[in-house]
C-alpha atoms as one frame of an Amber mdcrd trajectory, in Angstrom:
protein
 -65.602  38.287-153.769 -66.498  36.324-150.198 -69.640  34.071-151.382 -72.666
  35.766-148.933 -74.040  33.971-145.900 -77.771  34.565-146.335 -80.126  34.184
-143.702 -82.485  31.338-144.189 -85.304  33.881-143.881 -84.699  36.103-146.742
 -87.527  34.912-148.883 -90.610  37.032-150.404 -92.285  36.148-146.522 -89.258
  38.417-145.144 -90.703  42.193-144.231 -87.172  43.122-144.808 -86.943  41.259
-148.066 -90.213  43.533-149.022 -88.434  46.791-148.019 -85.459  46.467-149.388
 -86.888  45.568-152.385 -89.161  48.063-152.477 -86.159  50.628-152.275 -87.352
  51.574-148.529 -84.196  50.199-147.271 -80.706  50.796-147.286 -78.245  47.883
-148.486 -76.524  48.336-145.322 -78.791  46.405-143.504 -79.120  43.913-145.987
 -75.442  43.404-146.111 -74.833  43.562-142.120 -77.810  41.097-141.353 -79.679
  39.372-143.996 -76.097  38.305-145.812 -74.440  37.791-142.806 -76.380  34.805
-141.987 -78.769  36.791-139.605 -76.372  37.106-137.418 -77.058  39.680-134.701
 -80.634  39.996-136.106 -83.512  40.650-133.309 -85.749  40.074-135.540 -84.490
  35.966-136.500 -83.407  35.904-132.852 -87.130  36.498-132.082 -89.053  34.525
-134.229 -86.293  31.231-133.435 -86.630  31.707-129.764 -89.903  32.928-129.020
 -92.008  32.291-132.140 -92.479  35.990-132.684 -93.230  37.593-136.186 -91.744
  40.949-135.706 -93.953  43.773-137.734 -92.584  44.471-141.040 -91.452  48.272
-139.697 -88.889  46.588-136.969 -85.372  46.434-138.415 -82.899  44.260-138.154
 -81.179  45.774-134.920 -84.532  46.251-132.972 -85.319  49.686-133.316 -88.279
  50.891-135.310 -88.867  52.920-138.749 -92.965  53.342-138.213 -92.667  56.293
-140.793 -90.815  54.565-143.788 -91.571  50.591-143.088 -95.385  50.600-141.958
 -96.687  50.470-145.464 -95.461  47.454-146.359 -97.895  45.739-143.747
């Protein structure tokens, strides 16, 4: 098995982290972004460029899941 790449942001601070957790999240998103270094992630790309905290209900990709996520706020 391929040893995971894990984004330096997947830490009990991550809203992502939370979800997932929380079983609010599928492991695809975990496995695409958060153990693939970040890559591709709006959300890292954000907060590394601009110094933005994305809300906890953005996902990985940009698009939002008000409905499932916002409760973790």
């Amino acid at each position: 098995m391929a040893k995971k790449n894990v984004c330096r942001w997947w830490d009990e601070t991550s809203g992502i982290k939370r979800a997932y957790d929380a079983g609010k999240l599928d492991k695809k998103w975990i496995e695409d972004y958060c153990f693939n270094g970040g890559k591709n992630c709006v959300r890292k790309q954000r907060w590394e460029n601009e110094g933005y905290i994305s809300p906890d209900w953005v996902l990985p990709d940009g698009t939002e899941e008000v409905e499932g996520l916002q409760s973790l706020a």
